[in-house]
C-alpha positions in Angstrom: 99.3 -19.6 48.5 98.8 -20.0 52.3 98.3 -16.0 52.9 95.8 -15.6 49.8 93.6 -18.0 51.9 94.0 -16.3 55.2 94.2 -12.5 55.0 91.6 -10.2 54.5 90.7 -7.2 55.5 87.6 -7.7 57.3 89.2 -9.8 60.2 93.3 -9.8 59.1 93.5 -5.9 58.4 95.0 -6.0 55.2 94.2 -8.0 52.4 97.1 -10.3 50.7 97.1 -7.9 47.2 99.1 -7.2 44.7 101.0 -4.4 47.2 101.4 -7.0 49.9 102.0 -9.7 48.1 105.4 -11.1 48.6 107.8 -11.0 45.3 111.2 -13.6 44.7 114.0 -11.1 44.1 116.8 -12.9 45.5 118.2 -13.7 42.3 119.6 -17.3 42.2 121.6 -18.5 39.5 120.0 -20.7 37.1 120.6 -24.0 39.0 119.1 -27.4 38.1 117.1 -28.3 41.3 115.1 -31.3 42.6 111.3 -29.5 42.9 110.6 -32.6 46.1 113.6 -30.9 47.9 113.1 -27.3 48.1 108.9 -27.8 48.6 107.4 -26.3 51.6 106.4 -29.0 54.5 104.5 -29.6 56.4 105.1 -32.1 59.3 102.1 -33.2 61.5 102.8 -35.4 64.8 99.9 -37.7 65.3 99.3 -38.3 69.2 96.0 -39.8 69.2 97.4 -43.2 70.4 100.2 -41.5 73.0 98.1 -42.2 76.5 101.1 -40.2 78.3 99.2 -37.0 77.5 94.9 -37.3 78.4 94.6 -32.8 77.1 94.8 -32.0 74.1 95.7 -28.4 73.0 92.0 -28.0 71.5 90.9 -28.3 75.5 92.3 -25.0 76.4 90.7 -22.9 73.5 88.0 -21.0 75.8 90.0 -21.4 78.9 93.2 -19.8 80.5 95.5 -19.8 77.5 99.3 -19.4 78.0 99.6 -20.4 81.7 98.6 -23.1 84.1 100.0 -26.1 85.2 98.0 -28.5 82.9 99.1 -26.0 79.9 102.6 -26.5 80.8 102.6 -30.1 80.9 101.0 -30.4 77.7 103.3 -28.3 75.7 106.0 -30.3 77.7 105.0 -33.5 75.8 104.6 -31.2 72.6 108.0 -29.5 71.9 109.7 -33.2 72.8 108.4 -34.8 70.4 108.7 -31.8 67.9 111.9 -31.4 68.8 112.4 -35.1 67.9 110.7 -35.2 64.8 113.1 -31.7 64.0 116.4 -33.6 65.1 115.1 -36.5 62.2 114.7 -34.2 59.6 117.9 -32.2 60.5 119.4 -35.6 60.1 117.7 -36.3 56.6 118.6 -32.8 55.1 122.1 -33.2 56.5 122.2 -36.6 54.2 122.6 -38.8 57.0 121.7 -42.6 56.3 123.4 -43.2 52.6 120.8 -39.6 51.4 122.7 -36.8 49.3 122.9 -33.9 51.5 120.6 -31.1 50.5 122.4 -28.3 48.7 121.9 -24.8 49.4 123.8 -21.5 47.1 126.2 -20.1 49.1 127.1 -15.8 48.3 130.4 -15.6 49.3 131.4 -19.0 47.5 129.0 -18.2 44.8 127.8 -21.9 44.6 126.1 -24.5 46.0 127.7 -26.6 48.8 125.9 -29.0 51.2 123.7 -27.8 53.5 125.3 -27.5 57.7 123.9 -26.9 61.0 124.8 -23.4 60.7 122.3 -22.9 57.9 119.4 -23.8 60.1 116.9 -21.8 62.5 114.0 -23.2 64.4 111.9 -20.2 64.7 109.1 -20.7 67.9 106.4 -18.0 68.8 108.2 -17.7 72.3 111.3 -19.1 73.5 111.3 -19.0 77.5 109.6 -22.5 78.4 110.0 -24.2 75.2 113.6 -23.1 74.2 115.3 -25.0 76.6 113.5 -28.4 76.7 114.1 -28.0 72.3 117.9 -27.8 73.3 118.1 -30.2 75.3 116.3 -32.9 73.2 118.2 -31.5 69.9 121.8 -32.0 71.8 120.1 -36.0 73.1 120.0 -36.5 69.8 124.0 -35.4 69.3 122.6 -31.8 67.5 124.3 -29.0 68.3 121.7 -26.3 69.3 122.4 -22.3 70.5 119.9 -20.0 71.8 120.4 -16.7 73.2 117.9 -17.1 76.3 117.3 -14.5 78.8 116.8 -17.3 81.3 117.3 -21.1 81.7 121.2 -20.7 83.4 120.5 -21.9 86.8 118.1 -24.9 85.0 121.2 -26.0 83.2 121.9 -29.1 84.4 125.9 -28.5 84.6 124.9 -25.5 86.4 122.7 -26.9 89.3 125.7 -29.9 89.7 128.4 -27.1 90.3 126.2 -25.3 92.5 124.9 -28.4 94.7 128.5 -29.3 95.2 129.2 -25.4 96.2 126.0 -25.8 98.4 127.9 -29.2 99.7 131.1 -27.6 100.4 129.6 -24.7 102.2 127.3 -27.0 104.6 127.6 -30.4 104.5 123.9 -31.3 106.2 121.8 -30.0 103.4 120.0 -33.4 102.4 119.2 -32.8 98.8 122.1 -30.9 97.4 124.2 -33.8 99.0 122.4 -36.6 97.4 122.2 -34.9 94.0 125.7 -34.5 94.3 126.3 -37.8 94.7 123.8 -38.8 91.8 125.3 -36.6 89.5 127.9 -37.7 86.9 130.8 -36.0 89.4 130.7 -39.8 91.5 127.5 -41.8 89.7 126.6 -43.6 92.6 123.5 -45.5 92.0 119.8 -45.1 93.2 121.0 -48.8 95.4 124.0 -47.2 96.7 122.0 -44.0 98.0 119.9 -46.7 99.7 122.6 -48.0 101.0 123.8 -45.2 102.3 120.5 -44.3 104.1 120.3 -47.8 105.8 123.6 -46.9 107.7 121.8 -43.8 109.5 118.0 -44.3 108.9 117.9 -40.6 111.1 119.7 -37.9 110.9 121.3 -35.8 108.2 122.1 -37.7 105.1 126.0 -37.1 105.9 125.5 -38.6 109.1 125.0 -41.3 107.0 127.4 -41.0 104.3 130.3 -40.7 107.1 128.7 -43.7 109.1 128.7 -45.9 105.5 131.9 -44.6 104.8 133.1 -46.7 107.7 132.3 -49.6 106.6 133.4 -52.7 109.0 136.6 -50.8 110.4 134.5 -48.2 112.9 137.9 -46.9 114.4 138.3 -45.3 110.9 139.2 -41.6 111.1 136.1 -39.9 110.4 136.7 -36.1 108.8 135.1 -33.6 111.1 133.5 -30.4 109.5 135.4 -28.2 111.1 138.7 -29.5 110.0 140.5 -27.0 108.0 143.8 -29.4 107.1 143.9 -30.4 103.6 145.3 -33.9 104.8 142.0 -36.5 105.0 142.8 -38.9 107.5 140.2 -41.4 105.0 142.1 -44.1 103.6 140.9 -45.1 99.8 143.2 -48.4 99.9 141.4 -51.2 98.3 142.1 -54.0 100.4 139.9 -56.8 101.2 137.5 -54.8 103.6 136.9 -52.3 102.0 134.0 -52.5 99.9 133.5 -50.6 96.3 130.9 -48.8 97.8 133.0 -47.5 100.9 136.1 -46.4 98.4 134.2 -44.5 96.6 132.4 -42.7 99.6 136.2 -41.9 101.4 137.1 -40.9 98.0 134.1 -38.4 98.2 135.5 -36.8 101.5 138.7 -36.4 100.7 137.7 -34.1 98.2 135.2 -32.7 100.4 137.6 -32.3 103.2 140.0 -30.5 100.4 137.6 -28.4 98.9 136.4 -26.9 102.6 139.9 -25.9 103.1 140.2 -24.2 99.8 137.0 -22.4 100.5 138.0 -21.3 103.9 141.8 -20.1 102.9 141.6 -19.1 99.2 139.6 -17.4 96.3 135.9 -18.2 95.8 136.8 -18.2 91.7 140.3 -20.4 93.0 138.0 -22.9 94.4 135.6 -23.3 91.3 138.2 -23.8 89.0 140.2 -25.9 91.1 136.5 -28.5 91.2 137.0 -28.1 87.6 140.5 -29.4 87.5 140.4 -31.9 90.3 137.2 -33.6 88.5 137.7 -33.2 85.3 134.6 -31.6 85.1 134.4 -28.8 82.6 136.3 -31.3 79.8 134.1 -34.1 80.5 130.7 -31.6 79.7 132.7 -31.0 76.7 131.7 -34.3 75.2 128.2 -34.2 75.5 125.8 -33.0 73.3 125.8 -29.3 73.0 129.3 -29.7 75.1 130.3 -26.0 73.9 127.8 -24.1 75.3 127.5 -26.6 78.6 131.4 -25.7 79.0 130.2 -22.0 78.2 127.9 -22.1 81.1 130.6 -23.8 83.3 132.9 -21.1 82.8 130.5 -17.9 83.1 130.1 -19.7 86.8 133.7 -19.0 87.1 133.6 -15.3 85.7 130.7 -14.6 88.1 132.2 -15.5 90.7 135.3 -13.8 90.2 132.9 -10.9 89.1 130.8 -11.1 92.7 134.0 -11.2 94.7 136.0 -7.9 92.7 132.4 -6.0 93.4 131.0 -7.0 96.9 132.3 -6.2 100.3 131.5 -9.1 101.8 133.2 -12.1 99.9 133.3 -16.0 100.3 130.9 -19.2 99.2 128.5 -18.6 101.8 127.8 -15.0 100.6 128.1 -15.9 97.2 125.7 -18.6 97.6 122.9 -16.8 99.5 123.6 -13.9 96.3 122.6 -16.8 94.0 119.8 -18.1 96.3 118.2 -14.6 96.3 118.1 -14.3 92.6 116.2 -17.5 92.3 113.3 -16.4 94.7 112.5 -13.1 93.1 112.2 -14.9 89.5 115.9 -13.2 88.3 118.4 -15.1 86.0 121.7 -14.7 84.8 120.6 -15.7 81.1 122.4 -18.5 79.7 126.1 -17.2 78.8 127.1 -16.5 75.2 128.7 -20.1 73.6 131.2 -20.1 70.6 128.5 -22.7 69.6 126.8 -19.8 68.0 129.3 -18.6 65.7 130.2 -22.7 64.5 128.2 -24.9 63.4 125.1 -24.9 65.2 121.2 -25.1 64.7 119.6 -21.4 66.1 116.5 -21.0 67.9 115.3 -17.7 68.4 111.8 -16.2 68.7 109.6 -14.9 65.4 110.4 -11.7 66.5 113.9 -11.6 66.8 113.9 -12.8 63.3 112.5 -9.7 61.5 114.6 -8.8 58.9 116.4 -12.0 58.9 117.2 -14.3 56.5 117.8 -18.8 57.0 118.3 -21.0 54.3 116.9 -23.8 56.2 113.8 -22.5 58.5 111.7 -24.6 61.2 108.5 -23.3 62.3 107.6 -25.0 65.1 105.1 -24.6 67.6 102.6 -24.2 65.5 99.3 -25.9 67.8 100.3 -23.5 71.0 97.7 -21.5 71.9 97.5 -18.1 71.7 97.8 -16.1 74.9 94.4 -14.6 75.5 94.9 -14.2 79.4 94.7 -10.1 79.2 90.8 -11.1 77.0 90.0 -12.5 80.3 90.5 -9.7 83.3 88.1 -8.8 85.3 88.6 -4.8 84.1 89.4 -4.2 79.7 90.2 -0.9 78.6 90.8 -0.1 75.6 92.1 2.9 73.6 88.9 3.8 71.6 86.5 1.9 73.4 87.2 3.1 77.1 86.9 0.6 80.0 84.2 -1.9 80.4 84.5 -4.0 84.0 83.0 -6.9 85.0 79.0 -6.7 87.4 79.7 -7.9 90.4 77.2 -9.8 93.0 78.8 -9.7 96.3 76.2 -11.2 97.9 76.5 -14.5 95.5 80.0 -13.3 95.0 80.1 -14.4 91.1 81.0 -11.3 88.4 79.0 -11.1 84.8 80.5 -9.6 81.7 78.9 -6.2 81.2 77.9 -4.8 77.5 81.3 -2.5 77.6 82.8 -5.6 78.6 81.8 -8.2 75.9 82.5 -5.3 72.9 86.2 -4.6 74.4 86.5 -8.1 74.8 85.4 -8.7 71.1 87.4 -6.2 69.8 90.6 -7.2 71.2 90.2 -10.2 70.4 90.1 -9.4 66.8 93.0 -6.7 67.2 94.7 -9.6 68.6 94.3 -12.4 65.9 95.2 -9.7 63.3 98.8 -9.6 65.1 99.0 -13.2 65.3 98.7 -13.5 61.0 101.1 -10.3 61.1 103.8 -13.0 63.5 103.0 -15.7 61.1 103.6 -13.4 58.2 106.8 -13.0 59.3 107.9 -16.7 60.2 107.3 -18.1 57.1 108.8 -15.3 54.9 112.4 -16.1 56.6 113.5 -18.9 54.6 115.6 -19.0 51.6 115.3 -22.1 50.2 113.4 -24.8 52.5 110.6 -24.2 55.1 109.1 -27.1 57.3 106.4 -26.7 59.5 106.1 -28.8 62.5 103.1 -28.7 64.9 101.8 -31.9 66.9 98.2 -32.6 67.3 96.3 -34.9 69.9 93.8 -36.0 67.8 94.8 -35.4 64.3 91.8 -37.4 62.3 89.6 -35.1 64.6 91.3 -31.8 63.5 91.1 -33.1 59.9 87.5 -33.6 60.2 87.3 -29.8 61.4 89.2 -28.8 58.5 87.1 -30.3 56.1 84.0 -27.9 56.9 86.1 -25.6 53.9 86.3 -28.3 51.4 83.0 -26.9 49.6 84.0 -23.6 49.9 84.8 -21.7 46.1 86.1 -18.9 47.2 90.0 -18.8 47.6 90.2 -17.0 50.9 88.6 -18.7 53.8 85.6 -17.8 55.5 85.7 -14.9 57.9 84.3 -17.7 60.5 86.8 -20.1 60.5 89.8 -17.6 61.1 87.8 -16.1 63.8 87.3 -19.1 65.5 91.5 -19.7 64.9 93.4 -20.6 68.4 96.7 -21.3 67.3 98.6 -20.7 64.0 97.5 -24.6 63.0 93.7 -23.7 62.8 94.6 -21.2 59.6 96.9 -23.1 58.3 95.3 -26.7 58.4 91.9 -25.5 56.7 94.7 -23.6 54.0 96.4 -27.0 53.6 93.2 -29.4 53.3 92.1 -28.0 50.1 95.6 -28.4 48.6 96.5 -31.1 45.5 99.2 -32.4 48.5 96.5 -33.2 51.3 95.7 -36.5 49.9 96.7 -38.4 52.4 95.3 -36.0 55.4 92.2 -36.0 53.6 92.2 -39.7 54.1 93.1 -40.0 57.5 89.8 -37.8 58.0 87.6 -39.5 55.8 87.3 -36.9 53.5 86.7 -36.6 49.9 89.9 -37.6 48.2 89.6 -34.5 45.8 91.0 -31.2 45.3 89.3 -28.1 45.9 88.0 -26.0 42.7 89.1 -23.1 44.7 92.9 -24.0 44.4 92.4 -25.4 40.8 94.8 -22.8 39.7 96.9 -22.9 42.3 100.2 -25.1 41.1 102.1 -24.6 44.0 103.8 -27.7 45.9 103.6 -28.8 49.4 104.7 -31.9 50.9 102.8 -33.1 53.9 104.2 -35.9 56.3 101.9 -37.4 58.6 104.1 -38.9 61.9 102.9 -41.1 65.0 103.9 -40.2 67.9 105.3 -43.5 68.8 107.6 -42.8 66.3 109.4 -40.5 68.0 108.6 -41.2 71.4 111.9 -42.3 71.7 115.0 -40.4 70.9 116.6 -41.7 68.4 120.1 -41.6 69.1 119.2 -44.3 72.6 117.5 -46.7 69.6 121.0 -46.5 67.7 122.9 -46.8 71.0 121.1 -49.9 71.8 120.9 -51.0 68.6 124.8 -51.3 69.0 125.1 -52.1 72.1 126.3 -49.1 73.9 125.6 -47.1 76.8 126.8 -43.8 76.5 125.5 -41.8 73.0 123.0 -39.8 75.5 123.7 -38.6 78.9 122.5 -40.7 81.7 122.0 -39.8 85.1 124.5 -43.0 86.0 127.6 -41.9 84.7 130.5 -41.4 87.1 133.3 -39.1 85.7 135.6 -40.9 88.8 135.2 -44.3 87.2 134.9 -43.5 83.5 138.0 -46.2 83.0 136.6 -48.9 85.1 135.3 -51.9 83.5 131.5 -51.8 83.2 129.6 -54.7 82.6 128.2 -54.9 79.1 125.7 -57.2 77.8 127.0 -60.2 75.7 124.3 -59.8 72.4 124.0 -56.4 70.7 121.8 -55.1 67.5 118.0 -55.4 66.7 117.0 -58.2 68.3 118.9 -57.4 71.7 116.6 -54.7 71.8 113.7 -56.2 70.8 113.9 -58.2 73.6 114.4 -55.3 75.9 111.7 -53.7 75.1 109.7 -56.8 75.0 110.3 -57.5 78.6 109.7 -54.2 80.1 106.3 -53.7 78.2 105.3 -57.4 79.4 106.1 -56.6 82.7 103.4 -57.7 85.3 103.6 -56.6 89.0 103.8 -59.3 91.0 101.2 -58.7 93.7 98.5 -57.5 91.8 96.0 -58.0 93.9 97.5 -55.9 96.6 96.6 -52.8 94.3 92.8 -53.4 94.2 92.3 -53.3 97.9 92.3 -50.1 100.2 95.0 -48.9 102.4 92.0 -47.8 104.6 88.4 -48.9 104.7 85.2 -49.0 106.8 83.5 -50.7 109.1 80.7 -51.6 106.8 82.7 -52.1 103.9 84.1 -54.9 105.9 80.7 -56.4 106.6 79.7 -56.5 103.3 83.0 -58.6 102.3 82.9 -60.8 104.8 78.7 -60.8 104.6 78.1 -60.4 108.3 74.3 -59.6 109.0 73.8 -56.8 111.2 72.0 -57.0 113.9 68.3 -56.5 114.2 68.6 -54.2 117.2 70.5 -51.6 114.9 68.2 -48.4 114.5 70.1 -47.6 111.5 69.7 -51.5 109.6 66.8 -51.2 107.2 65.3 -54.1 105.3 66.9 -52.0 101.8 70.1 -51.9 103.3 70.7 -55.6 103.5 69.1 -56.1 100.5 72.3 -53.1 99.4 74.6 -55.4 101.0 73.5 -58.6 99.5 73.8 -57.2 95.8 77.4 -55.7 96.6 78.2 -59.5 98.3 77.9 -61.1 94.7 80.3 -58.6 92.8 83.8 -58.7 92.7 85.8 -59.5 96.3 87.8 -56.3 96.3 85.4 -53.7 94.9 85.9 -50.5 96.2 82.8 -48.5 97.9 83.1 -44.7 97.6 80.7 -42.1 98.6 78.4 -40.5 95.7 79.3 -37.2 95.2 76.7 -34.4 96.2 75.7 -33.6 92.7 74.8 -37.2 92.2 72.7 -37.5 95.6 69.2 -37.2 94.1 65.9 -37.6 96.0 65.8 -41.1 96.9 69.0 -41.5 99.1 71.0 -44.9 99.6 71.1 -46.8 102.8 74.9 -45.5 103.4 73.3 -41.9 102.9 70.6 -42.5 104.9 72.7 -43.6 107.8 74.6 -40.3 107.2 72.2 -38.5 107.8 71.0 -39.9 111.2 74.5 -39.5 111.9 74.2 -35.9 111.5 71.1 -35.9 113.3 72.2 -37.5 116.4 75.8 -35.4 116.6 73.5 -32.0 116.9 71.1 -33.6 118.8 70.4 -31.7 122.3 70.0 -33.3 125.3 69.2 -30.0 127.6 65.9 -29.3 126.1 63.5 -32.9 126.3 63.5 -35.9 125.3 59.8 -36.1 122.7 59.4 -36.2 118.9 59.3 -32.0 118.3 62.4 -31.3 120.0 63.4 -33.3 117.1 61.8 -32.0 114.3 62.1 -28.9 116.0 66.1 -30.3 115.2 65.7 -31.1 111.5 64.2 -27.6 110.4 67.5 -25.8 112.6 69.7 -28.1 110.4 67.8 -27.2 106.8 67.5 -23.7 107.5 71.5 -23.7 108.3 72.1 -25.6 105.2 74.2 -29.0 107.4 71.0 -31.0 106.0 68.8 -31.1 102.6 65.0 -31.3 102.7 65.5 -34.7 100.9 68.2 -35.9 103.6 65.7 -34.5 106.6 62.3 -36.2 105.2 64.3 -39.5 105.8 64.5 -39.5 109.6 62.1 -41.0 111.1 61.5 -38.6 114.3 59.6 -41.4 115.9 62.4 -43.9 116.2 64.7 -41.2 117.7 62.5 -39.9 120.2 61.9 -44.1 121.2 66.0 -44.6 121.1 65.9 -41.0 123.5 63.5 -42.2 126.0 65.6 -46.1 126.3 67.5 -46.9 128.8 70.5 -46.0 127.3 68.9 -42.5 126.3 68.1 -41.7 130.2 72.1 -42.4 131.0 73.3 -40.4 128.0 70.8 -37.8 129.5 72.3 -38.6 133.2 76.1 -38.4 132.5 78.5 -35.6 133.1 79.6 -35.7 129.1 79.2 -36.5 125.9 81.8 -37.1 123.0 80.3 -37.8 120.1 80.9 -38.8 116.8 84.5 -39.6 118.1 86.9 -40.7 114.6 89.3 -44.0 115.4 91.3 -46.4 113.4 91.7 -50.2 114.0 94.4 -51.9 112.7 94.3 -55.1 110.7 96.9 -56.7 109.0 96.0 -57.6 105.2 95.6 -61.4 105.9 92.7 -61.0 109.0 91.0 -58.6 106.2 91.4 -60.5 103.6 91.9 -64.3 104.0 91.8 -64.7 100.5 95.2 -62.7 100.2 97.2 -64.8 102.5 100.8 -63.7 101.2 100.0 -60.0 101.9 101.2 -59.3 105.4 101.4 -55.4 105.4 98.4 -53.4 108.1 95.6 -51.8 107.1 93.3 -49.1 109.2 89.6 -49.5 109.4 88.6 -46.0 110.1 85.7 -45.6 112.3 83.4 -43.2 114.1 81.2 -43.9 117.7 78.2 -42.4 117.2 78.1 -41.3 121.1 80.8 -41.5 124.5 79.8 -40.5 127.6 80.8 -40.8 131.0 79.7 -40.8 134.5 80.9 -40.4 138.5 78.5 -43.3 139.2 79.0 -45.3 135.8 
């Protein structure tokens, strides 16, 4: 249905025929079946109201596509709450939530039998950034998930733990690795407690710190030196009356330290990671997590690359081993995340469309399906192409800009058509993988928008689409939601677009069955397995950043309600929340001199060259708006003919920094001045026919002018801040007592022998 619409052989390469056409042959027992449960879907995330995310995907369709930093945070947002909306629907098929179970026929058992995790693949166009981020939310939501990724190892978070703590154990005074160490679930301390910890040496190396808080209030404690190699810790973990929670946990901290530096010094490198692993409880702990097989996977190819590194080097040890790691990281390598037994149980797969040629799923997820296409080699400055030849780019080097030459635009053209035909070809192949269920998944910034797009094909007759609007197709959702719109299914979408709620007479003879789900972002915003865990009152169905392996049996404080209304109230408070000193944040850390006059409304004086009768009148209007509205500069672009006062006294500023004082003191050295600064582009014509020359050459030939002229030098234009505190500014804000700078600038210093 979808492929009748879209190929054709003036833009796809091959028409969808009778030879291409795709034919059922599987051969499925005669089987009563529900017809709702085995249609196609089609799953659309809605996130016009989501404000976390201000591009949508749309943004980026003439631009850099596949790279950028904006890019990457947008698809960041996307595959989260894909992979969200995927874990939900895992969840429904798996009958979760008093549903039967789908049922899928199984050859070797030659039956049907429910459907697992196993029978699942979520198939995505490429798997290197969003892979990962899609494991990770599946196993949040207590989903096993397996991918075979040629990189991600050193991003796993078990990973990065054992390897700070390795970093720790090597060299104490590294800063970072110390604190995440101490963050991590290996000892949980709290954001408080690093603070804490910080207070008790404010400089220094953060173990400075740790060993000075590890005191506590006995300061003829031992203190563990980093050159002790004894596996006695002369730290004392008793918990008697002085001793503090925060202080036993910190001595119990360095009497591992102090261990694990022996072990590192005297022993195997491998000995030493699997002795963390024992002594913590580590590896088992990871176990119980989300996705625990393949996190204890990872945990243990640490261990067999270490013991690996040390059998093939000739320079063993952690510090070696460590810089070996280090270097892989800075020229882009990775170790690939290690084979997990995950993959052969019951698991949900994620592999590329590629890799799945020739494969078959029961279940399939297409996801992905709004990412751009990557069109970054349509935009180089230099195309070649096989038939075509090259065709550069004309470049000015005297403007320095480059123009797209004849050669260029046709190469350009044509590979861009070469490349869509591709695309369909990668599309072909995603959704012929499934057996028995397929569910597309795509989220959309502004779905009523896209609808509205769509609905250009509603009037359409002919089955296959126009040549234009799969030409104009950026990503796999552009063919596929003008496909969709015309279906018997759309109903709702055509609603949410305001469009006509009828079918297309080009599918009238079309009886095939889609399912189309329309989702809000808000939906699944949150994960759902922290709802449930709140909903019941617990703290530990997701991994938090505060757990602490050490004190996993220690009573923790748990709140006395639980269920809907305990979270209710949550949420309630933290959305309500109000910061308490609002009016702190609509002020300015810094601000000038005549931003101060204006809130305070202090006249200037008369004898100011640079006071104008429009200026006060400036002021006087700004006087009556709000206290703490902020002034900024106009931006150049904005600066039209007619300048403002605060331009205007710009540019005498300009005037007056370049202005000589070696060659006279009349009116034409100074408009002798003003053409020097237009023709060297510091000034406009529009700025220069401002000045008035006049009033310069009278301010020259003052008194004060005949000293500047007389003294041995001249600083001008000379930047300087005054302290204020917030009060002095701002009387009105009495409770504020933090400093502010007024930045400044003297329009002329001099100095004299005689002065």
């Amino acid at each position: 249905m979808l492929f009748r619409q879209m190929m054709n052989e003036s833009v796809m390469e091959i028409d969808y025929d009778k030879r291409a056409e795709l034919v059922y042959g599987e051969g499925f027992p005669d089987i009563e079946r529900s017809g709702d449960e085995y249609r196609p879907e089609l799953l659309l995330i809605d996130r016009s109201k989501d404000s976390s995310t201000s591009v949508t995907e749309a943004d980026n369709a003439d631009g850099a596509d596949g790279g950028g930093e904006m890019e990457e945070s947008i698809e960041l947002e996307a595959v989260q709450l894909e992979a969200r909306a995927i874990a939900e629907r895992i969840r429904k098929l798996l009958g979760e939530g008093g549903r039967p179970p789908m049922q899928i026929y199984d050859k070797q058992l030659k039956t049907m039998r429910p459907v697992g995790y196993r029978d699942m693949t979520i198939l995505l166009r490429s798997t290197l950034s969003w892979a990962p981020v899609m494991i990770e939310e599946l196993r949040r939501e207590g989903i096993p998930a397996a991918a075979e990724l040629s990189q991600g190892y050193f991003q796993a978070s078990e990973v990065d733990t054992m390897l700070s703590l390795l970093q720790v154990i090597d060299n104490p005074l590294q800063d970072i690795p110390l604190a995440a160490v101490l963050r991590s679930p290996l000892y949980g301390f709290s954001e408080e407690e690093l603070a804490e910890i910080r207070l008790a040496a404010e400089r220094g190396h953060f173990y400075e710190a740790v060993m000075n808080a590890a005191q506590g209030e006995d300061r003829n404690v031992g203190v563990v030196d980093l050159a002790d190699t004894g596996s006695q810790s002369s730290w004392s973990i008793a918990e008697d009356s002085d001793s503090t929670e925060l202080v036993v946990k910190l001595r119990r901290f360095l009497n591992q330290l102090s261990k694990w530096r022996g072990r590192a010094r005297e022993g195997e490198l491998s000995d030493l990671i699997w002795g963390i692993y024992r002594d913590t409880g580590y590896l088992e702990w990871v176990g119980g997590l989300p996705g625990g097989s393949q996190r204890q996977s990872n945990l243990r190819a640490l261990y067999d690359r270490a013991t690996q590194y040390e059998s093939a080097a000739s320079s063993r040890g952690l510090f070696r081993f460590l810089r070996y790691i280090q270097r892989l990281k800075d020229n882009g390598g990775d170790l690939g995340a290690a084979a997990s037994a995950e993959g052969q149980e019951d698991a949900v797969s994620i592999m590329t469309i590629h890799k799945s040629k020739g494969l078959e799923f029961p279940v399939v997820f297409v996801a992905g399906l709004s990412r751009m296409f990557n069109r970054q080699d349509l935009n180089a400055p230099f195309l070649i192409h096989k038939e075509m030849g090259f065709g550069p780019k004309f470049i000015d080097s005297e403007l320095r800009v480059s123009y797209p030459t004849l050669p260029n635009l046709a190469i350009r053209r044509r590979a861009q058509m070469e490349l869509l035909a591709e695309e369909m070809r990668v599309l072909y192949v995603a959704l012929t993988r499934p057996k028995e269920k397929l569910i597309l998944v795509s989220s959309v910034k502004d779905l009523a928008k896209s609808v509205q797009n769509w609905g250009g094909v509603l009037e359409v007759q002919d089955e296959r689409l126009p040549d234009y609007v799969l030409v104009r197709g950026r990503c796999y959702l552009d063919w596929i939601g003008p496909a969709l719109i015309r279906h018997a299914g759309a109903v709702d979408l055509r609603r949410l677009g305001g469009l006509p709620e009828i079918t297309s007479s080009a599918l009238a003879d079309n009886h095939a069955s889609w399912a189309i789900e329309l989702v809000n972002a808000q939906e699944v915003a949150v994960p759902a397995a922290q709802i449930e865990a709140a909903a019941a009152g617990m703290d530990g169905a997701v991994e938090e950043p505060g757990w602490n392996i050490q004190g996993a049996g220690e009573d923790e404080d748990v709140p006395a309600e639980s269920g809907q209304d305990e979270l209710d109230r949550l949420i309630e408070s933290r959305l309500s929340w109000v910061y308490p000193h609002t009016a702190a944040t609509r002020i300015s850390a810094k601000t000038l001199v005549t931003e101060m006059k204006t809130m305070h409304h202090v006249e200037e004086s008369a004898t100011n060259m640079f006071t104008t009768a429009e200026m006060k009148q400036e002021m006087a209007q700004n006087a009556e708006q709000v206290d703490f509205k902020l002034h900024l500069r106009r931006p150049r672009f904005m600066e039209q003919a007619k300048l403002t006062p605060t331009e205007r006294g710009t540019a005498y500023h300009t005037v007056m920094q370049h202005l000589p004082f070696d060659q006279g003191r009349d009116e034409a050295v100074v408009v002798e001045l003003l053409q020097t600064l237009i023709e060297k582009k510091i000034m406009t014509v529009e700025q220069a026919s401002e000045i008035d020359t006049a009033r310069i050459a009278e301010f020259w030939n003052s008194p004060v002018g005949e000293m500047m002229d007389r003294a041995d030098w001249i600083r001008r234009e000379l930047p300087f801040s005054y302290g204020l505190s917030a009060t002095e500014a701002y009387p009105t804000l009495a409770p504020l007592a933090e400093q502010f700078a007024t930045p400044a600038a003297m329009t002329g210093v001099y100095g004299d022998v005689g002065i």
